[in-house]
PDB file of N, CA, C, O and CB in Angstrom:
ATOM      1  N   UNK A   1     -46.810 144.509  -7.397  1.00  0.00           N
ATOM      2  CA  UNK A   1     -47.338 145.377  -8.440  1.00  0.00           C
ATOM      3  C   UNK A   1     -47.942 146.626  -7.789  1.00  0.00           C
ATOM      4  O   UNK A   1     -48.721 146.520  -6.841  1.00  0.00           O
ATOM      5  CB  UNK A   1     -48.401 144.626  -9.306  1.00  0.00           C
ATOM      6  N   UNK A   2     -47.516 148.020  -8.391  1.00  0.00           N
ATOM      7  CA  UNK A   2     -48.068 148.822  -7.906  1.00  0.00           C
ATOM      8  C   UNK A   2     -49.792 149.067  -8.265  1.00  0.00           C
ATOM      9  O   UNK A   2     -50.332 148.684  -9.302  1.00  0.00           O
ATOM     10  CB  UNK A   2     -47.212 149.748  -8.164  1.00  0.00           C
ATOM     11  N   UNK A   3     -50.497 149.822  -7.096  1.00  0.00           N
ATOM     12  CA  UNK A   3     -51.804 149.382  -7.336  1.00  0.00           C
ATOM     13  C   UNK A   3     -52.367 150.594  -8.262  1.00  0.00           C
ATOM     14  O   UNK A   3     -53.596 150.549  -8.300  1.00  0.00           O
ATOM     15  CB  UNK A   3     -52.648 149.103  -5.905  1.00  0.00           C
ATOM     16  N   UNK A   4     -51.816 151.665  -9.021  1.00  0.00           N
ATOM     17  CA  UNK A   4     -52.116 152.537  -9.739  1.00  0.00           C
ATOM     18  C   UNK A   4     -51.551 151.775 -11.235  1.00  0.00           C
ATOM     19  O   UNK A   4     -52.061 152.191 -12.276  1.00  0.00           O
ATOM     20  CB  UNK A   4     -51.513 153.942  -9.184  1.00  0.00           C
ATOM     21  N   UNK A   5     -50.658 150.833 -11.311  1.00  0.00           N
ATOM     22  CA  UNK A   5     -49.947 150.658 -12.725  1.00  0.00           C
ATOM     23  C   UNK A   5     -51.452 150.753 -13.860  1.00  0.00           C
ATOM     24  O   UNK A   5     -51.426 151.589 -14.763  1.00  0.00           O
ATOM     25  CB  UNK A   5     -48.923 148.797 -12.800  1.00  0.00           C
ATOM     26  N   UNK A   6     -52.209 150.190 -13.757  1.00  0.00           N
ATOM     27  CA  UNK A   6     -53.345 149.998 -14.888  1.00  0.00           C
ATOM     28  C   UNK A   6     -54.765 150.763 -14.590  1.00  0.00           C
ATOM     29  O   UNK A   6     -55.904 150.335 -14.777  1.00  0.00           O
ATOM     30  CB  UNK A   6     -53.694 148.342 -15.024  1.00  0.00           C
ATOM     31  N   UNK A   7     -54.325 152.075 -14.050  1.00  0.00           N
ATOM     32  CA  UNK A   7     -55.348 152.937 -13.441  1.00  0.00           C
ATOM     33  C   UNK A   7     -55.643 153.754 -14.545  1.00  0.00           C
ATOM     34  O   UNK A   7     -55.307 154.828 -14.046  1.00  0.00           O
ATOM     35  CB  UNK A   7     -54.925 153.747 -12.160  1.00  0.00           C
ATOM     36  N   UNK A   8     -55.995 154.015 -15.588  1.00  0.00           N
ATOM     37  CA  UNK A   8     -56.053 155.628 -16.712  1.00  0.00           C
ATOM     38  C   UNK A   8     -56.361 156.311 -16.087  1.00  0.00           C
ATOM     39  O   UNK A   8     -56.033 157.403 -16.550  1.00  0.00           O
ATOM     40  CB  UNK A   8     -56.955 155.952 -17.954  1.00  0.00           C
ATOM     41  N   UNK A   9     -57.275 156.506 -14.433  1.00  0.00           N
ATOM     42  CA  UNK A   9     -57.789 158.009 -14.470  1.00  0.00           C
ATOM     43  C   UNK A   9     -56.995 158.382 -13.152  1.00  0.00           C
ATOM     44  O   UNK A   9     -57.545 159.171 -12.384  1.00  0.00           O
ATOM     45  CB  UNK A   9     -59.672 158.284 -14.398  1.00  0.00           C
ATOM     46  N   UNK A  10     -55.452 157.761 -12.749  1.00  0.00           N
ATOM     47  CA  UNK A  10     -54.605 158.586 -12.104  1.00  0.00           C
ATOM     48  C   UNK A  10     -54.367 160.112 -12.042  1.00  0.00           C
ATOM     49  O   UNK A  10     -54.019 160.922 -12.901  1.00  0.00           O
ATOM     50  CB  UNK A  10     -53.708 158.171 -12.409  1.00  0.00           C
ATOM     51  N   UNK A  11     -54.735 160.248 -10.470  1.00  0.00           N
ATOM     52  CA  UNK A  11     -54.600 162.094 -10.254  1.00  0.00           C
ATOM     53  C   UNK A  11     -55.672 162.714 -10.673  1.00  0.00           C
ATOM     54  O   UNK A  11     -55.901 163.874 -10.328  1.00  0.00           O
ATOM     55  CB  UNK A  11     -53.414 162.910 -11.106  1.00  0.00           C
ATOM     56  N   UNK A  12     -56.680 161.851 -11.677  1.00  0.00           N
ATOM     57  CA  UNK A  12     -57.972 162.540 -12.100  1.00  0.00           C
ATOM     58  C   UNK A  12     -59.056 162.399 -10.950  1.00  0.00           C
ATOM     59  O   UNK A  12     -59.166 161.472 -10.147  1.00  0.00           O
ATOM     60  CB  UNK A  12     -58.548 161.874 -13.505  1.00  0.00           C
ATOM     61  N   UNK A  13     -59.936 163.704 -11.080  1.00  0.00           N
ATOM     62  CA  UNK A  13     -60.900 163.194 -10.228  1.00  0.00           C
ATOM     63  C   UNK A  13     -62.160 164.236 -10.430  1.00  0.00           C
ATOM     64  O   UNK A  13     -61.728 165.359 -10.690  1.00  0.00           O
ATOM     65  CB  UNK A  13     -60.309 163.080  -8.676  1.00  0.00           C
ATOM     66  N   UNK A  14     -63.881 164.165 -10.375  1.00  0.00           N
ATOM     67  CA  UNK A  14     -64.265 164.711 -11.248  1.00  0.00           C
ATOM     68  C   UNK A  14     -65.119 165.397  -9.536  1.00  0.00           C
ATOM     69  O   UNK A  14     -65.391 164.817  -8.484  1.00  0.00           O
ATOM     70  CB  UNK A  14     -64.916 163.833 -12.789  1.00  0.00           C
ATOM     71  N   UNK A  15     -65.316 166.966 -10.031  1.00  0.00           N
ATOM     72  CA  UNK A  15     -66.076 167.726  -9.089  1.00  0.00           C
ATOM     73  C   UNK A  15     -66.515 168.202  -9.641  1.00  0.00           C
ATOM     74  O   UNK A  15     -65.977 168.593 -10.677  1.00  0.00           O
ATOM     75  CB  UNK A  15     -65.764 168.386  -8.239  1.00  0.00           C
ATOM     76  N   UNK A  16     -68.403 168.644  -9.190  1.00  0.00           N
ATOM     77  CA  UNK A  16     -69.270 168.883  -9.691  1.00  0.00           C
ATOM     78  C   UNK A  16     -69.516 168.585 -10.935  1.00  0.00           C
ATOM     79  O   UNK A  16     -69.899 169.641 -11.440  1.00  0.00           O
ATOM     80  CB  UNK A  16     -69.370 169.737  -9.487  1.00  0.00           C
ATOM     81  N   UNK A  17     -69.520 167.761 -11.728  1.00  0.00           N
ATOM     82  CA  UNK A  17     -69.106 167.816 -13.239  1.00  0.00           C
ATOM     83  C   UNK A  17     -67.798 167.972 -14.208  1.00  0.00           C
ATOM     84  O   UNK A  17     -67.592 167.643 -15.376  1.00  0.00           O
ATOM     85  CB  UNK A  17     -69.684 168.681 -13.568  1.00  0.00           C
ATOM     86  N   UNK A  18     -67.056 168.577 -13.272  1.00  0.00           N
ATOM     87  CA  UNK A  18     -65.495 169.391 -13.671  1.00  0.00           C
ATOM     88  C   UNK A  18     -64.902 168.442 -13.314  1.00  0.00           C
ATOM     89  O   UNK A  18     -64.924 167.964 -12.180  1.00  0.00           O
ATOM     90  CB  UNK A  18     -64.878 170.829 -12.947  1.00  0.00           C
ATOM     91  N   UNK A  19     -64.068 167.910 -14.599  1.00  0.00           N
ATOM     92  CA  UNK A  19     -62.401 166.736 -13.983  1.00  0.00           C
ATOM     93  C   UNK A  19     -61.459 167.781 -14.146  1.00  0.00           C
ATOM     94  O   UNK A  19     -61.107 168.627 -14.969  1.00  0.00           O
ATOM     95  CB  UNK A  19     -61.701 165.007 -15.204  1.00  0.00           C
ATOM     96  N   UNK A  20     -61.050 167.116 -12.350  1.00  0.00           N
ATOM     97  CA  UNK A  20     -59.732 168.094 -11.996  1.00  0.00           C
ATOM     98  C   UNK A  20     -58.279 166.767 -12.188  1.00  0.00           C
ATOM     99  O   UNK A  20     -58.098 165.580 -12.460  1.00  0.00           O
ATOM    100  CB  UNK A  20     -59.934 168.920  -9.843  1.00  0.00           C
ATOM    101  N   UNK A  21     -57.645 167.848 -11.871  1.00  0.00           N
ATOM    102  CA  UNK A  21     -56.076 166.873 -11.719  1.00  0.00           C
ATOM    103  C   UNK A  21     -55.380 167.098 -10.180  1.00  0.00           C
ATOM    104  O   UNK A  21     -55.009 168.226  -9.853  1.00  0.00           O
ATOM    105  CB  UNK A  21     -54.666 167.545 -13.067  1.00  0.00           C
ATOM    106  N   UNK A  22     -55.274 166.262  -9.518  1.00  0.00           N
ATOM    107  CA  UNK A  22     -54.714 166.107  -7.929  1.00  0.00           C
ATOM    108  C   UNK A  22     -53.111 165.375  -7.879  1.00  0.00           C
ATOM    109  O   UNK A  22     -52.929 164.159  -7.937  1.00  0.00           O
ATOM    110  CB  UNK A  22     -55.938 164.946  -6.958  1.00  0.00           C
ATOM    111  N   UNK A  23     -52.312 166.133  -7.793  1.00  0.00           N
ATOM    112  CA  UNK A  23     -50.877 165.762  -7.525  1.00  0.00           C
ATOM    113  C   UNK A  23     -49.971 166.160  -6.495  1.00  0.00           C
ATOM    114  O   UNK A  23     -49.921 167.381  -6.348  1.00  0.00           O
ATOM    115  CB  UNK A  23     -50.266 166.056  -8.460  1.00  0.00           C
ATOM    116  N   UNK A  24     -49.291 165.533  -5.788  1.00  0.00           N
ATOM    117  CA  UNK A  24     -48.380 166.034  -4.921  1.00  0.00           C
ATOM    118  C   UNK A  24     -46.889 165.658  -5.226  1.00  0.00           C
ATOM    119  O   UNK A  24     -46.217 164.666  -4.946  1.00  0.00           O
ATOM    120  CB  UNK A  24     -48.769 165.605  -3.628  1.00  0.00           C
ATOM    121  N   UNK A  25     -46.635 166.749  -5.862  1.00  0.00           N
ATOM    122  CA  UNK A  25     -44.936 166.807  -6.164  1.00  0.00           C
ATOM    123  C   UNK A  25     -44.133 166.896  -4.898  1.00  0.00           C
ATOM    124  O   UNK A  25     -44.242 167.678  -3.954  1.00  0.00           O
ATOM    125  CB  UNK A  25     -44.464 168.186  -7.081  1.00  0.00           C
ATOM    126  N   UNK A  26     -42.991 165.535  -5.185  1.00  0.00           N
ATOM    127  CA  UNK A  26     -41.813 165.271  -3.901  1.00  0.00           C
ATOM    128  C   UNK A  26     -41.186 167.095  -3.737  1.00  0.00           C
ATOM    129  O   UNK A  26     -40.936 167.902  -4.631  1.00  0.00           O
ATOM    130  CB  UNK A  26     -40.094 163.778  -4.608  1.00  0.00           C
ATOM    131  N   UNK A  27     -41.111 167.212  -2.530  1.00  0.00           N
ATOM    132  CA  UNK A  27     -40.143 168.065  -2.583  1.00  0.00           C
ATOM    133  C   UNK A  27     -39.616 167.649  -0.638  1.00  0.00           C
ATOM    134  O   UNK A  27     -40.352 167.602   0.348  1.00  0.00           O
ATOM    135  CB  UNK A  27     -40.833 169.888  -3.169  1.00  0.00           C
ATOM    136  N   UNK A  28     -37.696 167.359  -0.767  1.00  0.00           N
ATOM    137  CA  UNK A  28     -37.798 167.113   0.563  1.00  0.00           C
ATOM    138  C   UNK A  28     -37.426 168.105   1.800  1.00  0.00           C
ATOM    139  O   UNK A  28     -36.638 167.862   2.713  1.00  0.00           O
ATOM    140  CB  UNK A  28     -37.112 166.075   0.656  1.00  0.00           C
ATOM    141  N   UNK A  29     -38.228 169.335   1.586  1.00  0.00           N
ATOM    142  CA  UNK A  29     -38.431 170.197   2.302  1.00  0.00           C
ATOM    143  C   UNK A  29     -40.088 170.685   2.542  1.00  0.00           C
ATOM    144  O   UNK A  29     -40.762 170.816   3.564  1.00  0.00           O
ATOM    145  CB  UNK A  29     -37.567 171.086   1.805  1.00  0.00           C
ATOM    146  N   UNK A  30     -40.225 170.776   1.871  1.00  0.00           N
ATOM    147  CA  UNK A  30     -41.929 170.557   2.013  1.00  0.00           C
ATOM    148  C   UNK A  30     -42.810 169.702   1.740  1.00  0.00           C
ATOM    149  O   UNK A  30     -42.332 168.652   1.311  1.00  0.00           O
ATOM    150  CB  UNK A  30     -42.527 171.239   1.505  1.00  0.00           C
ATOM    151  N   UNK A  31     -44.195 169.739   1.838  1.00  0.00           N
ATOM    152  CA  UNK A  31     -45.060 169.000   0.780  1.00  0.00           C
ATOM    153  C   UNK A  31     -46.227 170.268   0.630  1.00  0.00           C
ATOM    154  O   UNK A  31     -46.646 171.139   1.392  1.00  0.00           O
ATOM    155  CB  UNK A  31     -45.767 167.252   1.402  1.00  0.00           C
ATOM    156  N   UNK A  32     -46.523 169.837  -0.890  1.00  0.00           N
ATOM    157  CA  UNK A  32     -47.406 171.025  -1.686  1.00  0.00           C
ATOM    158  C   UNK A  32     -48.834 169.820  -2.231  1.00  0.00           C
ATOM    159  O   UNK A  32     -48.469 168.827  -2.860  1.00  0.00           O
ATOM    160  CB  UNK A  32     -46.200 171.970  -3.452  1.00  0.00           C
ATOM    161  N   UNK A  33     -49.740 169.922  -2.064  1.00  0.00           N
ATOM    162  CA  UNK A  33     -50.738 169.470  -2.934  1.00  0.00           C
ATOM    163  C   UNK A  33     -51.229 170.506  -4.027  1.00  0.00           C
ATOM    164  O   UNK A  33     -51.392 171.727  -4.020  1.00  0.00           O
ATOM    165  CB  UNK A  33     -51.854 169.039  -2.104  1.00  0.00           C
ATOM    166  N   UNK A  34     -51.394 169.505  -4.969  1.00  0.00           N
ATOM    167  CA  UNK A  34     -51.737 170.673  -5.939  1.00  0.00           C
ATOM    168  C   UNK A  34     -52.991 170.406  -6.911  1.00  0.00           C
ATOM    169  O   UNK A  34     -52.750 169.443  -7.639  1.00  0.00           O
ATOM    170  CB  UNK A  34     -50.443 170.966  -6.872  1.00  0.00           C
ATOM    171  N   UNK A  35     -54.188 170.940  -7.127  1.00  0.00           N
ATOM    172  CA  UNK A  35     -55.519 170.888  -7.781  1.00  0.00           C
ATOM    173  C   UNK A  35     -55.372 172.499  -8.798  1.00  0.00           C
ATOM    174  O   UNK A  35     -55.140 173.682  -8.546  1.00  0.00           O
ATOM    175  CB  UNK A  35     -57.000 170.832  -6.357  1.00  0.00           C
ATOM    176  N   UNK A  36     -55.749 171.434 -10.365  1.00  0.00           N
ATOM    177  CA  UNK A  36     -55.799 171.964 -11.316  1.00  0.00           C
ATOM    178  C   UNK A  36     -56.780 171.809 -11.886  1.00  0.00           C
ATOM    179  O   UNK A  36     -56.695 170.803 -12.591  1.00  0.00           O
ATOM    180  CB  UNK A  36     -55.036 171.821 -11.855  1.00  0.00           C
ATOM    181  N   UNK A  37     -57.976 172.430 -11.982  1.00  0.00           N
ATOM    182  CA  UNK A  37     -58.797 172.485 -13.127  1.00  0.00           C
ATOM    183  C   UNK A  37     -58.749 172.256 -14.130  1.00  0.00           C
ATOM    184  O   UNK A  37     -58.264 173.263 -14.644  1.00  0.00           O
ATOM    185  CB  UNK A  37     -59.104 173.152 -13.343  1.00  0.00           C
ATOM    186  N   UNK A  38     -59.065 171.042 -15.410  1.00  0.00           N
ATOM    187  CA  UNK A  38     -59.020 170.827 -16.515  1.00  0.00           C
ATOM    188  C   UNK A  38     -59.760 171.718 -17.204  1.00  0.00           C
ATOM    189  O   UNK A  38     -59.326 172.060 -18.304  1.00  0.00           O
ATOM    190  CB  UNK A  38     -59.255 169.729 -16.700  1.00  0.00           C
ATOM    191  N   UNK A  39     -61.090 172.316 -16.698  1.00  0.00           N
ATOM    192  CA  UNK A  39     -62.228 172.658 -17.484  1.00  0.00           C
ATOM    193  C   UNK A  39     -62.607 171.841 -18.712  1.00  0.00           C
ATOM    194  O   UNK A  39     -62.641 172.456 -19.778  1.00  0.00           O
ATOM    195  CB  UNK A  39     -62.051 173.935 -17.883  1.00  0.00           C
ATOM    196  N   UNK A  40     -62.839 170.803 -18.714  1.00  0.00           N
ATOM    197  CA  UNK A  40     -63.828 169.906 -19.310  1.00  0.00           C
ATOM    198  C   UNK A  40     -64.475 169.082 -18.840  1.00  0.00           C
ATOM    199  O   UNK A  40     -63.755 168.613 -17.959  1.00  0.00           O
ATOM    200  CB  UNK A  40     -63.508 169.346 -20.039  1.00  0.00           C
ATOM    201  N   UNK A  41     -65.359 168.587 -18.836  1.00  0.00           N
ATOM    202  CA  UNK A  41     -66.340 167.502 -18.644  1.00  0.00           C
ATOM    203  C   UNK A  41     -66.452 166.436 -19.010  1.00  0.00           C
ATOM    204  O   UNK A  41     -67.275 165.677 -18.497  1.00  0.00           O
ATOM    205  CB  UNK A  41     -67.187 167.683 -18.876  1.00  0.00           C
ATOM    206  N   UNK A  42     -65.321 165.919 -20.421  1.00  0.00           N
ATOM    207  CA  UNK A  42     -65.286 165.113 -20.700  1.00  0.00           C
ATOM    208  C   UNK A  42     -63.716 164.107 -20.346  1.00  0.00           C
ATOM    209  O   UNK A  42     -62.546 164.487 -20.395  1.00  0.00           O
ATOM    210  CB  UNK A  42     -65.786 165.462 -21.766  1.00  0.00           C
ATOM    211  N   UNK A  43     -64.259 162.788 -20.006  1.00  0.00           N
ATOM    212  CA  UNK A  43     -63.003 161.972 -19.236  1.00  0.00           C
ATOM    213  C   UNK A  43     -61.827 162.015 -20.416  1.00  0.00           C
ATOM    214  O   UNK A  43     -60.699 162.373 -20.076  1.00  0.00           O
ATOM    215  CB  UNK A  43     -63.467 160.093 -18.751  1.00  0.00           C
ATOM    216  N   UNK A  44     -62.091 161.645 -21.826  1.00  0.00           N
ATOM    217  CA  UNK A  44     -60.740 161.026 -22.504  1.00  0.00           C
ATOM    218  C   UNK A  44     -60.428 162.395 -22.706  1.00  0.00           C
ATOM    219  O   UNK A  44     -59.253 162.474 -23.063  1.00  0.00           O
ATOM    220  CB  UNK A  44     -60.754 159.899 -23.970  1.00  0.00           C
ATOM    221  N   UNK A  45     -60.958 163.482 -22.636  1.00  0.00           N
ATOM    222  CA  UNK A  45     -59.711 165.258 -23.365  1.00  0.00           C
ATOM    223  C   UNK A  45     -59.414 165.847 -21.384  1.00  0.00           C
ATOM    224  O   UNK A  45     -58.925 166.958 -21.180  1.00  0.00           O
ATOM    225  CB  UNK A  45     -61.463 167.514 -24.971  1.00  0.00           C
ATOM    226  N   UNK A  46     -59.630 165.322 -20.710  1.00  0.00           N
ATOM    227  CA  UNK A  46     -59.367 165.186 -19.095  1.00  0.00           C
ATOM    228  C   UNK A  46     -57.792 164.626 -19.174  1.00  0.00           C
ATOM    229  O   UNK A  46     -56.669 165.097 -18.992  1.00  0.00           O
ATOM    230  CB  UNK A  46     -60.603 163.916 -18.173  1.00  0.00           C
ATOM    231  N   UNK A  47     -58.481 163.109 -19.624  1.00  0.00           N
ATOM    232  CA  UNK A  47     -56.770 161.912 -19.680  1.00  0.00           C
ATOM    233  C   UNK A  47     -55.588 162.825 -20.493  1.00  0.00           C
ATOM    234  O   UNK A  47     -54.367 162.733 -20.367  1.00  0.00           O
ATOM    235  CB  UNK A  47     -57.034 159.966 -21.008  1.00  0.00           C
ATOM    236  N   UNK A  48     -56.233 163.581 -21.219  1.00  0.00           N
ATOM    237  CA  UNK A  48     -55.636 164.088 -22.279  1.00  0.00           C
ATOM    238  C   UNK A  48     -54.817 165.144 -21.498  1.00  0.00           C
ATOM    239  O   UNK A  48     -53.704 165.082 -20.974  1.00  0.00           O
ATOM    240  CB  UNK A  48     -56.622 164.583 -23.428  1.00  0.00           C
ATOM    241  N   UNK A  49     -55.815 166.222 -21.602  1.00  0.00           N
ATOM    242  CA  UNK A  49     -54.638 167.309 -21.036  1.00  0.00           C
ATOM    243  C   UNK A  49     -53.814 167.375 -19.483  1.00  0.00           C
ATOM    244  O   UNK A  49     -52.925 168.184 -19.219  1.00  0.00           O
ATOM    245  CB  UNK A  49     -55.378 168.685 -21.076  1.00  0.00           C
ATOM    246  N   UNK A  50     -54.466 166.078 -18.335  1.00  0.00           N
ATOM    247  CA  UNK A  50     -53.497 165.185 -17.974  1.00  0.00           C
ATOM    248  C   UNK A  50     -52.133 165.074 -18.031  1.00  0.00           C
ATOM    249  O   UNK A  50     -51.244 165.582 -17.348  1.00  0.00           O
ATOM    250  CB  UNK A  50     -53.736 164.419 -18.385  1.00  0.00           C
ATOM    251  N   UNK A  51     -52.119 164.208 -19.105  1.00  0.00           N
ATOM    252  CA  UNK A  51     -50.742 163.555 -19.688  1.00  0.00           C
ATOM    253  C   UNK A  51     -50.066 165.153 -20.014  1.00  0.00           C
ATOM    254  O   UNK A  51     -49.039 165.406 -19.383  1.00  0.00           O
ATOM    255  CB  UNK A  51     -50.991 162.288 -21.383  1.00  0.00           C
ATOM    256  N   UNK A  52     -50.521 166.089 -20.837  1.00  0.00           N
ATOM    257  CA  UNK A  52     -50.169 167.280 -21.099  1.00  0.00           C
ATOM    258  C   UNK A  52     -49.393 168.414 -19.879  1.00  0.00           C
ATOM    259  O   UNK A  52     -48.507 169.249 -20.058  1.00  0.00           O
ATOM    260  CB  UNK A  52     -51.409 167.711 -21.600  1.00  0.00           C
ATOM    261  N   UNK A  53     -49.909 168.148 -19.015  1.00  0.00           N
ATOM    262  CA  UNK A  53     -49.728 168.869 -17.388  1.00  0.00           C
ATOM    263  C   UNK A  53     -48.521 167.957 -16.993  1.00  0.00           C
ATOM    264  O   UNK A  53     -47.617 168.606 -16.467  1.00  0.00           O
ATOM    265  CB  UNK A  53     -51.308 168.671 -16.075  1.00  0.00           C
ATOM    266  N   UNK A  54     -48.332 166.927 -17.083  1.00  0.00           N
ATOM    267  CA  UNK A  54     -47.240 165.902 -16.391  1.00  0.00           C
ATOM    268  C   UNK A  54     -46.246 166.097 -16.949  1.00  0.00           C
ATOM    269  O   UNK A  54     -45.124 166.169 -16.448  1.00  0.00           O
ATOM    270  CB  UNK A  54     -47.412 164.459 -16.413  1.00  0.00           C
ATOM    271  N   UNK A  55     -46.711 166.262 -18.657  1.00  0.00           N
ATOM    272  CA  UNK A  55     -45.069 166.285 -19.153  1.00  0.00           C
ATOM    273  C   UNK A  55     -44.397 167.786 -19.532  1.00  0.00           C
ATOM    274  O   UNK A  55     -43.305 167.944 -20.079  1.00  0.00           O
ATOM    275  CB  UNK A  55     -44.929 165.319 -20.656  1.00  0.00           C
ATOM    276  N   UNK A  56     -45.516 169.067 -19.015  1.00  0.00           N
ATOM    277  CA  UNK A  56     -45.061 170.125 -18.748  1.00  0.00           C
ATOM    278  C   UNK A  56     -44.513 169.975 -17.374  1.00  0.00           C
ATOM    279  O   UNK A  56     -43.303 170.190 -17.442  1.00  0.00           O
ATOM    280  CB  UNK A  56     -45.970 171.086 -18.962  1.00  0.00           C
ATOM    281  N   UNK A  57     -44.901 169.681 -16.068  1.00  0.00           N
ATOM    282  CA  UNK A  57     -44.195 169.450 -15.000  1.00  0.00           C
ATOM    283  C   UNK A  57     -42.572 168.864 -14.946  1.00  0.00           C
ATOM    284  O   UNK A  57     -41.618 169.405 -14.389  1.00  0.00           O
ATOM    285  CB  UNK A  57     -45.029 168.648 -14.401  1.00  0.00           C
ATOM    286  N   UNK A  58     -42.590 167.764 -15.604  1.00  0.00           N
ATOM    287  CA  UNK A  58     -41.479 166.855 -15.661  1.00  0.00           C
ATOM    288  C   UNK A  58     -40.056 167.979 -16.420  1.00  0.00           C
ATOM    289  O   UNK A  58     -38.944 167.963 -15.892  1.00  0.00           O
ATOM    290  CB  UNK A  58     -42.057 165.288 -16.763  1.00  0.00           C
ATOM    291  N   UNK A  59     -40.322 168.798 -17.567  1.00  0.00           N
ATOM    292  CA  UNK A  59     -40.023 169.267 -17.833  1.00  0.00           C
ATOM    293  C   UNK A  59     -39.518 170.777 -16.514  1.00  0.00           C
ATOM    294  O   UNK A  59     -38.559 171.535 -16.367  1.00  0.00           O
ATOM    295  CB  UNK A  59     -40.721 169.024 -18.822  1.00  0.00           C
ATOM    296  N   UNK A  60     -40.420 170.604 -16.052  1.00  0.00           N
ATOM    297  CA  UNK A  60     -40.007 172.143 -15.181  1.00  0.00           C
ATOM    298  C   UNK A  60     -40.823 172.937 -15.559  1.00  0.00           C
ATOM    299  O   UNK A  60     -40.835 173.808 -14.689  1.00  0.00           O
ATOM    300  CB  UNK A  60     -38.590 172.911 -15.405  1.00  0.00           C
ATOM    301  N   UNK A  61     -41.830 173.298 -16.654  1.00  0.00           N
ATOM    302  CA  UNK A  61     -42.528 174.359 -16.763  1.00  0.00           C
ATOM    303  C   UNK A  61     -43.739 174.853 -16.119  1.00  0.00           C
ATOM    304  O   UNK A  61     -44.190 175.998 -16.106  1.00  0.00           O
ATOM    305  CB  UNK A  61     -42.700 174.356 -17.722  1.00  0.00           C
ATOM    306  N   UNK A  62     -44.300 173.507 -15.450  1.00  0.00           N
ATOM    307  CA  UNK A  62     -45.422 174.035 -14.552  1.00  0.00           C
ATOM    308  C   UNK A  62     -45.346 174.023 -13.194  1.00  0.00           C
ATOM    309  O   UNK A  62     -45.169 172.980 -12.565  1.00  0.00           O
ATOM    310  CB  UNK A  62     -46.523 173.414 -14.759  1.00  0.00           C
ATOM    311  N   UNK A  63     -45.510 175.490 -12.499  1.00  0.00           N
ATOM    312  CA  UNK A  63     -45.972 175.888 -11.681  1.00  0.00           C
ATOM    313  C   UNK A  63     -47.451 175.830 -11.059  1.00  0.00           C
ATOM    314  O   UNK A  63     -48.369 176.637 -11.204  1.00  0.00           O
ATOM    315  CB  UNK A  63     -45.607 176.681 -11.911  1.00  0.00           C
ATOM    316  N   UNK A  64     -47.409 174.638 -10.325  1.00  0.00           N
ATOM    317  CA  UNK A  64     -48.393 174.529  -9.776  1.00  0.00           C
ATOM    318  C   UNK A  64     -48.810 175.185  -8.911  1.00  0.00           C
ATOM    319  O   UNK A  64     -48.035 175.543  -8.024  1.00  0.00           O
ATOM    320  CB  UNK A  64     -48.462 173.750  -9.530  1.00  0.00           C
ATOM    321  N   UNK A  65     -50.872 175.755  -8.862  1.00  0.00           N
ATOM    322  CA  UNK A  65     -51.090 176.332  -7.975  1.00  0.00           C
ATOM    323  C   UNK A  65     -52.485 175.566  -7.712  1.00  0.00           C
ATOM    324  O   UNK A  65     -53.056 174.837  -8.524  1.00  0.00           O
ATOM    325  CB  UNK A  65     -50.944 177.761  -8.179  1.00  0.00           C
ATOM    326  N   UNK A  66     -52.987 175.940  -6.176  1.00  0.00           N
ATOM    327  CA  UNK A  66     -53.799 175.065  -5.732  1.00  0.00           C
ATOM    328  C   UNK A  66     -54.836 176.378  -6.232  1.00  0.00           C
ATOM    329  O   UNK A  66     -54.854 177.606  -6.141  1.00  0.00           O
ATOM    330  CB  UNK A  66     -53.613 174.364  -4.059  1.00  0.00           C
ATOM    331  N   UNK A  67     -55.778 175.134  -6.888  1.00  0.00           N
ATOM    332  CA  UNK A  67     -57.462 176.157  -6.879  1.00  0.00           C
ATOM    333  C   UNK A  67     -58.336 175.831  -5.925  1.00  0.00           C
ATOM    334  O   UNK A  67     -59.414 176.420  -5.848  1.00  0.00           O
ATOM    335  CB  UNK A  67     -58.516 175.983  -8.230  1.00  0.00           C
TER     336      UNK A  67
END
């Protein structure tokens, strides 16, 4: 079993108060880490726009940049 399967706050992680989002997209020529600012403070609209960022990624539309 993978040890993230029943994790909700995957890629989340909270600084100073601020939950960010931490991902590293495969690429097999490089590797990119990438930190996104949610700007909220609160965990479930965090989980939220989360899930929102992943399935703009998956799609191709986000361009990730490191803050």
């Amino acid at each position: 079993m993978n040890r993230w399967q029943h994790n909700p706050n995957r890629y989340l992680f909270i600084y100073h108060g601020w939950w960010w989002m931490k991902y590293q997209p495969y690429h097999p020529v490089y590797t990119e880490r990438v930190n996104i600012n949610l700007k909220t403070r609160a965990l479930e609209e965090a989980r939220r726009l989360r899930d929102l960022k992943l399935v703009e990624f998956m799609r191709g539309s986000l361009k990730g940049v490191a803050a």
